[in-house]
Each structure stands twice: as structure tokens, then as C-alpha cells.
Biotite code that builds the C-alpha atoms (Angstrom):
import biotite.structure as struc

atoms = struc.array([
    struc.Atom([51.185, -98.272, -76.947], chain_id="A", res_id=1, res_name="UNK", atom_name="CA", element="C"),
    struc.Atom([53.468, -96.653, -74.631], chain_id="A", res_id=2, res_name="UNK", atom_name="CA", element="C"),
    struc.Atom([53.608, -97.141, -70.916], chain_id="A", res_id=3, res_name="UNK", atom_name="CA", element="C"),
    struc.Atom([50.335, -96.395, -68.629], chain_id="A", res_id=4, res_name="UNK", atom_name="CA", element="C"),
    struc.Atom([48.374, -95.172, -71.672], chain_id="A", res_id=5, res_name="UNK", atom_name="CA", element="C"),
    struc.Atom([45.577, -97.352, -71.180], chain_id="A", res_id=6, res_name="UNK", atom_name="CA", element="C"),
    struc.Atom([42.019, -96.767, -70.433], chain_id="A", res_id=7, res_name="UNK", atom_name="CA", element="C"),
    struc.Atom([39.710, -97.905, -68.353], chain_id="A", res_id=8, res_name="UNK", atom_name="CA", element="C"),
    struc.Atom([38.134, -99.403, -71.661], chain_id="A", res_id=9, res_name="UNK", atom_name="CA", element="C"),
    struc.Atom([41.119, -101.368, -72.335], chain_id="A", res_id=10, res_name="UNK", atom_name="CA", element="C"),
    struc.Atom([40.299, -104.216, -69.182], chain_id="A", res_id=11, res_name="UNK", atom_name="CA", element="C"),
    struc.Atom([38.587, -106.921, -68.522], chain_id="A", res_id=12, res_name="UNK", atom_name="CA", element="C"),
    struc.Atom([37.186, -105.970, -64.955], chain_id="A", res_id=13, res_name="UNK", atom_name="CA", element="C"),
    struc.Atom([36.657, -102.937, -62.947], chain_id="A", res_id=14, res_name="UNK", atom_name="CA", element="C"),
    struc.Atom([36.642, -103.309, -58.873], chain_id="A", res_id=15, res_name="UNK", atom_name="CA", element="C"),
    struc.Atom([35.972, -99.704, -56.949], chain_id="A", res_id=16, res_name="UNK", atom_name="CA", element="C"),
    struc.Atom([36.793, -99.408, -53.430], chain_id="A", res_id=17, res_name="UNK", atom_name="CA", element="C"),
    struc.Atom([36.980, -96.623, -51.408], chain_id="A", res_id=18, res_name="UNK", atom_name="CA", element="C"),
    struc.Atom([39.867, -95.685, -49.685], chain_id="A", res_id=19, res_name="UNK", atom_name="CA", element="C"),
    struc.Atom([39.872, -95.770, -45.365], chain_id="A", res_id=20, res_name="UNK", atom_name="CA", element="C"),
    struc.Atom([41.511, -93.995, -42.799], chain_id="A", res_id=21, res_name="UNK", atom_name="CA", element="C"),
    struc.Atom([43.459, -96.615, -41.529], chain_id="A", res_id=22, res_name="UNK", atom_name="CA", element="C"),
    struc.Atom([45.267, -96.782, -45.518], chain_id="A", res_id=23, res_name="UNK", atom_name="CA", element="C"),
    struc.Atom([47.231, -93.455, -44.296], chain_id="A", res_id=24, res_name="UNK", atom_name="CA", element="C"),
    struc.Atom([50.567, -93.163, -43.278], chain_id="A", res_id=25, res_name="UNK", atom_name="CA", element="C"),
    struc.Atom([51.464, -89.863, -40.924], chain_id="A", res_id=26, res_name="UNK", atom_name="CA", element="C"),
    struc.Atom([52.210, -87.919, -44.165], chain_id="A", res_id=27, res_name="UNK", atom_name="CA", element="C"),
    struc.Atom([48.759, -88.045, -44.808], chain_id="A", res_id=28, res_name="UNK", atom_name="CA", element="C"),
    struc.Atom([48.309, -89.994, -47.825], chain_id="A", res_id=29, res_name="UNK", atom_name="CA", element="C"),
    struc.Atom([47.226, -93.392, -48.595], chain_id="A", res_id=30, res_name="UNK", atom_name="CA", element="C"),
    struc.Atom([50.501, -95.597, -47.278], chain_id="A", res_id=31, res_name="UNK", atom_name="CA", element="C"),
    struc.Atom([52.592, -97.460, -50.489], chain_id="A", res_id=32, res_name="UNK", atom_name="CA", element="C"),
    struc.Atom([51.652, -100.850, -48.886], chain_id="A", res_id=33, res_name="UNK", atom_name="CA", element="C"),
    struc.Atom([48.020, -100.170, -48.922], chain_id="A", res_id=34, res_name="UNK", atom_name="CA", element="C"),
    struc.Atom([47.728, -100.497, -52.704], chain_id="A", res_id=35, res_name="UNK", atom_name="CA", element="C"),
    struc.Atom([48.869, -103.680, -52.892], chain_id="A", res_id=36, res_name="UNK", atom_name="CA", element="C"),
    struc.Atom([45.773, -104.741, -51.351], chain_id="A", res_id=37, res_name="UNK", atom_name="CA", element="C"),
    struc.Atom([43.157, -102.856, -53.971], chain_id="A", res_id=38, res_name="UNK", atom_name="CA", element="C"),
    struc.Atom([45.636, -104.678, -56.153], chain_id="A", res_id=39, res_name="UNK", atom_name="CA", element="C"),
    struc.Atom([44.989, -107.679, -54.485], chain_id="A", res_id=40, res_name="UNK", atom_name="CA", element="C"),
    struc.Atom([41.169, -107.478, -54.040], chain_id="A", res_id=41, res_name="UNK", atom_name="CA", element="C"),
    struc.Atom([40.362, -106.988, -57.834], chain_id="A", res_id=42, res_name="UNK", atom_name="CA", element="C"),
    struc.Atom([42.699, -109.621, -58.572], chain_id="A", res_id=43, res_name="UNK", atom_name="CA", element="C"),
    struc.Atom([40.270, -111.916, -56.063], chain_id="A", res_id=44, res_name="UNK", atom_name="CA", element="C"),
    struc.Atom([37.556, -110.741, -57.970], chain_id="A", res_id=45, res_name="UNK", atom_name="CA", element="C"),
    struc.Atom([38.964, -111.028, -61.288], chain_id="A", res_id=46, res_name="UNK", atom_name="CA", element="C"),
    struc.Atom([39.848, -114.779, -60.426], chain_id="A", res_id=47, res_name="UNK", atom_name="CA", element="C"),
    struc.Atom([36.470, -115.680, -58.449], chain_id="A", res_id=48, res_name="UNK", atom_name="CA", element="C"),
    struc.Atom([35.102, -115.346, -61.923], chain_id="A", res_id=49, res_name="UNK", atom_name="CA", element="C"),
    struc.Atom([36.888, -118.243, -63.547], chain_id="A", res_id=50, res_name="UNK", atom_name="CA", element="C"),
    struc.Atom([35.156, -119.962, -61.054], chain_id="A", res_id=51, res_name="UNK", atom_name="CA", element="C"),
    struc.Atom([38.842, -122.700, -60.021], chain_id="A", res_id=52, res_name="UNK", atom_name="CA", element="C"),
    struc.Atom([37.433, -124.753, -57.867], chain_id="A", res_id=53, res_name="UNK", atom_name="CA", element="C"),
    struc.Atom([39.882, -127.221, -56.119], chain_id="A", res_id=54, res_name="UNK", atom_name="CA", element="C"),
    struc.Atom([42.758, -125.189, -58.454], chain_id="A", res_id=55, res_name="UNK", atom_name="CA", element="C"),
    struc.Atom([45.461, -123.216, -57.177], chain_id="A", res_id=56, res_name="UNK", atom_name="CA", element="C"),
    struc.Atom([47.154, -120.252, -58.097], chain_id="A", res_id=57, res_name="UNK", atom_name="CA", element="C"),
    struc.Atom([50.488, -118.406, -56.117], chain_id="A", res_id=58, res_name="UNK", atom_name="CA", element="C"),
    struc.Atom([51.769, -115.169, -56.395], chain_id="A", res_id=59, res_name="UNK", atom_name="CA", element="C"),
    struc.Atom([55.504, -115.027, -57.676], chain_id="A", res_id=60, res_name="UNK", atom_name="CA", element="C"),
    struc.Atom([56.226, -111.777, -58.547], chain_id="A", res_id=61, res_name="UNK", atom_name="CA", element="C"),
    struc.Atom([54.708, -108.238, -57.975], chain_id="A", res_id=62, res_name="UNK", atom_name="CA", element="C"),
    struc.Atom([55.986, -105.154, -59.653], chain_id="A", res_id=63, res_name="UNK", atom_name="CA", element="C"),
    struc.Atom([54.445, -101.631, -58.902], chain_id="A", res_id=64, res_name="UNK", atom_name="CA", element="C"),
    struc.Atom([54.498, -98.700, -60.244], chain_id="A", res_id=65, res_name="UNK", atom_name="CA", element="C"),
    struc.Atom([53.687, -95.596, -57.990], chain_id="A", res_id=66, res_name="UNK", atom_name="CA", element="C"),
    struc.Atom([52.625, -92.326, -60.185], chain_id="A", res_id=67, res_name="UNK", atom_name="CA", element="C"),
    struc.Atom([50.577, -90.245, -57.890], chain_id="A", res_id=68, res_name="UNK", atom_name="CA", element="C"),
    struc.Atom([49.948, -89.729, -54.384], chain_id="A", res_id=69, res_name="UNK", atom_name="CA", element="C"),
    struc.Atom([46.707, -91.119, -53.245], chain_id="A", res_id=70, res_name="UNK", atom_name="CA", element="C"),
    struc.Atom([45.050, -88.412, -50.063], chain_id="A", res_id=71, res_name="UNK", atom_name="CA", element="C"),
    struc.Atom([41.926, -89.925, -47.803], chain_id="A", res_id=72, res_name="UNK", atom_name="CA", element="C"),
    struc.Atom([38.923, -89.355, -49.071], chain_id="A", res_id=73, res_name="UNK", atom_name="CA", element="C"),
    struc.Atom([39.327, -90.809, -52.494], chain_id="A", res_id=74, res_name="UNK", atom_name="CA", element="C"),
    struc.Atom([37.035, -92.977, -54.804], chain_id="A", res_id=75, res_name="UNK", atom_name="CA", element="C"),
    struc.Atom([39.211, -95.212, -56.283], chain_id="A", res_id=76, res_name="UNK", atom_name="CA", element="C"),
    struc.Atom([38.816, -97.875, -59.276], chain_id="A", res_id=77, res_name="UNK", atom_name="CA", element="C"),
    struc.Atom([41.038, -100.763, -59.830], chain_id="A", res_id=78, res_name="UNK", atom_name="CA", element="C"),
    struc.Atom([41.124, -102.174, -63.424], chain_id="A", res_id=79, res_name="UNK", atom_name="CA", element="C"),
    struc.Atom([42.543, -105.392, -64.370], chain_id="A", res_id=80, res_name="UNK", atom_name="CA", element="C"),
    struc.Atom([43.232, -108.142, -67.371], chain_id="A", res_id=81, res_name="UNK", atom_name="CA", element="C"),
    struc.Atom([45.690, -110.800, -68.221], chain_id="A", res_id=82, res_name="UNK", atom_name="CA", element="C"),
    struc.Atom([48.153, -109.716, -70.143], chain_id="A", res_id=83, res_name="UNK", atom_name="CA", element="C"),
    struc.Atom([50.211, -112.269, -70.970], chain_id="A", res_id=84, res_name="UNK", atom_name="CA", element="C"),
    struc.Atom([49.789, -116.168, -70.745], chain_id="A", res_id=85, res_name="UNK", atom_name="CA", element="C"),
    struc.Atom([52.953, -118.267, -70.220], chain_id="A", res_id=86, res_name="UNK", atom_name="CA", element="C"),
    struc.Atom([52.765, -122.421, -69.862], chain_id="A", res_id=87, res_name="UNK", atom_name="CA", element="C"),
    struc.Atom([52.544, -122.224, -65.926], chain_id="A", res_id=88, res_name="UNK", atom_name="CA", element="C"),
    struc.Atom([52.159, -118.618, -65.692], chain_id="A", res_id=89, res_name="UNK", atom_name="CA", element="C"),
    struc.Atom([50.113, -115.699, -65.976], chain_id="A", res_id=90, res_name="UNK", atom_name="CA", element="C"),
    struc.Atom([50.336, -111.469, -65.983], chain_id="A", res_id=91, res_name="UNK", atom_name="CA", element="C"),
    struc.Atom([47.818, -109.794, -64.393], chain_id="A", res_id=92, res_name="UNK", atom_name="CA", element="C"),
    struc.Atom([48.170, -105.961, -65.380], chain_id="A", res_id=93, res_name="UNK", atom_name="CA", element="C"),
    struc.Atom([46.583, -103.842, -63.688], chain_id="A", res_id=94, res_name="UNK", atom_name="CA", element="C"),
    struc.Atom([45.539, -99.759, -63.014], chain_id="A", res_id=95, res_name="UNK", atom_name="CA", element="C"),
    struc.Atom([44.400, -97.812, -60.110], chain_id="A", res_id=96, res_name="UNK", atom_name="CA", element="C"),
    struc.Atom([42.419, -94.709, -61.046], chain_id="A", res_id=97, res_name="UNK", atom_name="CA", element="C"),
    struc.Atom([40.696, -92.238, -59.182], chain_id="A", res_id=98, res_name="UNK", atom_name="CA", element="C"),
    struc.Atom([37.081, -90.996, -59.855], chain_id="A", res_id=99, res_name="UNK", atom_name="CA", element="C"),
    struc.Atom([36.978, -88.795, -62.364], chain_id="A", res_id=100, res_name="UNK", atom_name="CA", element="C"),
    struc.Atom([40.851, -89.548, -63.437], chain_id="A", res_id=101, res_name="UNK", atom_name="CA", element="C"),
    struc.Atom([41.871, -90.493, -66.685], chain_id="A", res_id=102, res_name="UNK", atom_name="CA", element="C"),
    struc.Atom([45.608, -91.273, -65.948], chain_id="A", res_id=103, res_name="UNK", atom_name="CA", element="C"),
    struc.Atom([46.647, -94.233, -63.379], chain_id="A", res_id=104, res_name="UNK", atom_name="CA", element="C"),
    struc.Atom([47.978, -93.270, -60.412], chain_id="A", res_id=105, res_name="UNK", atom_name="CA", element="C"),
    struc.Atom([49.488, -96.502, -59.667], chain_id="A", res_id=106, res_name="UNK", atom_name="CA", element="C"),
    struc.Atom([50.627, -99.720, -62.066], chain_id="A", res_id=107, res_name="UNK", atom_name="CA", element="C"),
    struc.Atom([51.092, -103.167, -61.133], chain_id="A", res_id=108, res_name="UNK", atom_name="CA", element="C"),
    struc.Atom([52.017, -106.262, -63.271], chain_id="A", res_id=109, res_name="UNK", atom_name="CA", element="C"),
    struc.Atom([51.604, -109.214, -60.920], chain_id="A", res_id=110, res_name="UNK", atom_name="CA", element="C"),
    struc.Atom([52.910, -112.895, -62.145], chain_id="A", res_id=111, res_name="UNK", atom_name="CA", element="C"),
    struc.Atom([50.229, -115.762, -61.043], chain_id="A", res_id=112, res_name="UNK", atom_name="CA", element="C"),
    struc.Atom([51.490, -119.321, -61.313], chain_id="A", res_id=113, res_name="UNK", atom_name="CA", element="C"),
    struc.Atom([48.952, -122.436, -61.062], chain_id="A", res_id=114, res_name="UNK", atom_name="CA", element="C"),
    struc.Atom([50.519, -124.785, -59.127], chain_id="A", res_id=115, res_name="UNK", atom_name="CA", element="C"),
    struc.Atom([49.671, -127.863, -57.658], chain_id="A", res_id=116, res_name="UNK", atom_name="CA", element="C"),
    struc.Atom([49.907, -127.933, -53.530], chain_id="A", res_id=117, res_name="UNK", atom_name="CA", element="C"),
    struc.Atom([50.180, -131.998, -53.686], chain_id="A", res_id=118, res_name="UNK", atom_name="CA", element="C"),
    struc.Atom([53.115, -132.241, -56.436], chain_id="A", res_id=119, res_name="UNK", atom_name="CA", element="C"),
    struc.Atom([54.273, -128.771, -54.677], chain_id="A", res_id=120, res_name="UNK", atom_name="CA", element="C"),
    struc.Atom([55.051, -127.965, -58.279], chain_id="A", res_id=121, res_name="UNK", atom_name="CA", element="C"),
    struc.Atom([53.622, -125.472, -60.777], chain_id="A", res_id=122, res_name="UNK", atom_name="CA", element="C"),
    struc.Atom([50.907, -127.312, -63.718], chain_id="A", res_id=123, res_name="UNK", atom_name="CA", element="C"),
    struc.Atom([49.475, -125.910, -66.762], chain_id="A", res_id=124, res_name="UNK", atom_name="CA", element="C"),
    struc.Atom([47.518, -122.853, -67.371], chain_id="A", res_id=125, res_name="UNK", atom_name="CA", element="C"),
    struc.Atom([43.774, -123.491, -66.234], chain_id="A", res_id=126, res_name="UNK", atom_name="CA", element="C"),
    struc.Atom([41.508, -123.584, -69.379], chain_id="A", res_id=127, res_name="UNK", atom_name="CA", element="C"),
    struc.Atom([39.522, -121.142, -67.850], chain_id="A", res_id=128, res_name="UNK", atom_name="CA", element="C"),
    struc.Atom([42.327, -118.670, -67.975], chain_id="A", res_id=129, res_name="UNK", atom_name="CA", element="C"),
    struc.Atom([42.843, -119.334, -71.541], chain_id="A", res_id=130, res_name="UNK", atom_name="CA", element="C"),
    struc.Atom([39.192, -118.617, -72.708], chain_id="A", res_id=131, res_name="UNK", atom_name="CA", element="C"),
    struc.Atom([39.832, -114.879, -71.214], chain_id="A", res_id=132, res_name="UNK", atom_name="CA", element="C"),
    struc.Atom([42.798, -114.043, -73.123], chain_id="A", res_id=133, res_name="UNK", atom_name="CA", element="C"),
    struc.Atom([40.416, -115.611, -76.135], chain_id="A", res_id=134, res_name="UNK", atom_name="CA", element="C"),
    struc.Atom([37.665, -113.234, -75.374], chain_id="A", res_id=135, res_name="UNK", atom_name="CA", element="C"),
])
């Protein structure tokens, strides 16, 4: 499959949020900083579902892709899934898409490590994670 040709079908979980004023810049559209936080909350989401208690996961590496301009009002939804599972480290891929869109207008593949604060050193994949690559 080629680059940003998935569908909202293709993910695991869906998180809509609605975009504010305050995610403007003066040009009038929604600021390139601001997605990384609807990245960010459907990522929380995504996670809260694996349910990790006393685990934790770090953020090493975010890559986006910006493919459309995003102007205030929009409906947006943020789709996510893992897609890819290292021995530490997961991909979280995921799509912003505006209501009634069918192509993403952003693309992020963020890199998730489970780490352990008390060894201050990365640890296996959580079972949990690996079930929902399984599923």
C-alpha cells in the first residue's frame, strides 16, 4: 500500500476532537504545533485502553507529515494503531481526517518505548501491547 492510502477502516481507534480558536496561528489556520496534541490525545486514549498500570512508556521519536491546511471551524478525527512492534519499542501510526474527508490531512508515526523509571532503562514490550498487534 502506498503512502497515506489508508482508511479510516484500517485502525484500531478513532478519537474526534474539535478544533479551538486558540489552535490558530495569525495566518488563520490551525498552527503546525497544534496537531501534535490531537496526535497526542488519541495516543492517551489509545494507551488508557491497555489499561498499564504502574508501566511506563516515553516518547522517542515523532515524525509528521503535514498534507493539508487545517482552517477553524473544523471537525476533526484522529485515527490510530500500532504499526510495528520492536523488543523495547513500539510505532504508533497515525491519521488526522476531517469530517467528511477521505484523505489525511496530516501523518504521524510516533516511536513509544516502555521503559522502566527505576532502572532508567527501556524493558520489554508490555503483553498488553502485544495482544493488539494479535487482534
Amino acid at each position: 500500500m502506498r503512502k497515506f492510502e489508508l482508511k479510516r477502516s484500517d485502525f484500531s481507534y478513532s478519537y474526534k476532537v474539535a478544533t479551538r480558536w486558540k489552535d490558530m496561528d495569525s495566518y488563520g489556520h490551525v498552527n503546525n504545533a497544534t496537531y501534535l496534541t490531537y496526535f497526542e490525545d488519541a495516543r492517551i486514549t489509545m494507551i488508557k485502553k491497555w489499561k498499564l498500570k504502574e508501566k511506563s512508556l516515553i516518547v522517542a521519536s515523532i515524525k509528521v507529515d503535514y498534507l493539508a491546511q487545517i482552517k477553524h471551524p473544523s471537525s476533526l478525527e484522529v485515527c490510530a494503531k500500532v504499526s510495528r512492534v520492536g523488543g523495547s519499542s513500539f510505532d504508533v501510526l497515525s491519521y488526522i481526517f476531517e469530517e467528511g474527508g477521505d484523505k489525511p490531512v496530516a501523518v504521524s508515526t510516533i516511536v513509544v518505548v516502555c521503559f522502566d523509571y527505576e532502572r532508567q532503562r527501556p524493558v520489554r514490550v508490555f503483553p498488553q501491547i502485544l495482544e493488539e498487534v494479535k487482534e
